[in-house]
C-alpha positions as CSV (number, residue, x, y, z in Angstrom):
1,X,4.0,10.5,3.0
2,X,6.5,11.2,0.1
3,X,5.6,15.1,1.0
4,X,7.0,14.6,4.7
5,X,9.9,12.7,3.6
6,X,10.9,15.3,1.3
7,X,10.4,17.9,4.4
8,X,12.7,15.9,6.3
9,X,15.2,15.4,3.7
10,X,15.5,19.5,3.2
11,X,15.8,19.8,7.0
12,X,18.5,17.4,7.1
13,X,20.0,19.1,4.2
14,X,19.7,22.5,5.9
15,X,21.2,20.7,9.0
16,X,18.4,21.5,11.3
17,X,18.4,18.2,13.0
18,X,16.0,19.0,15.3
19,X,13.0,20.1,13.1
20,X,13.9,16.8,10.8
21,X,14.0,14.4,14.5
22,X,10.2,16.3,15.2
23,X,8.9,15.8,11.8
24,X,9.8,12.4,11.8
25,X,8.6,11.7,15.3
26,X,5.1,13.8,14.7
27,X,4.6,13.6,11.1
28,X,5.7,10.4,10.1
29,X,5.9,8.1,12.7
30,X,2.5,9.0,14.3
31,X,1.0,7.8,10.8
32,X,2.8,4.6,10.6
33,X,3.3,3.2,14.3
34,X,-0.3,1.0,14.0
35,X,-2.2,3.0,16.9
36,X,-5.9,3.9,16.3
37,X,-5.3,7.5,17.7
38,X,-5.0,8.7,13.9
39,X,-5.2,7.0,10.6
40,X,-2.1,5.5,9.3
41,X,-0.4,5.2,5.8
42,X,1.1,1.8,6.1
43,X,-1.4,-0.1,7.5
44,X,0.4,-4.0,7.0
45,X,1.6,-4.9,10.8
46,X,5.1,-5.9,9.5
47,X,5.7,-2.7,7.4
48,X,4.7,-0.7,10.4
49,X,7.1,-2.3,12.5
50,X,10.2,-2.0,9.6
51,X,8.7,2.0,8.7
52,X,8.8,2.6,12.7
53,X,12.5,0.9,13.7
54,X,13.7,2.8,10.5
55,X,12.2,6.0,11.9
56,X,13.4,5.5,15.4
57,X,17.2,4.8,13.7
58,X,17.4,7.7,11.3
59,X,16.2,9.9,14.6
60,X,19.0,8.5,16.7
61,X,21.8,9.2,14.2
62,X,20.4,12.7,14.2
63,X,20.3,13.1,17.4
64,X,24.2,12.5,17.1
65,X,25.2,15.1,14.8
């Protein structure tokens, strides 16, 4: 997960918003939102739920810029 962060971090840095909005939407996200499809890395309901609303927040103020 750090890995991915870091990715998005650069991207953001480089300002390609759009790669960093689809990494965290794909990368991140898919292995934290709780569905059974793949296996998550947070894997507490609760933290899900913060790690996903944080997700979906950081991609909206992207979005923006």
């Amino acid at each position: 997960m750090k890995n991915k962060l870091e990715e998005v971090f650069i991207k953001i840095e480089n300002h390609e918003y759009s790669e960093a909005i689809n990494k965290l939407l794909n990368d991140v996200k898919a292995k934290t939102d709780g569905d059974s499809i793949t296996e998550d890395w947070i894997i507490f309901p609760g933290a899900q739920r913060q790690a996903c609303e944080i997700i979906d927040e950081l991609s909206s103020f992207l979005r923006g810029l």
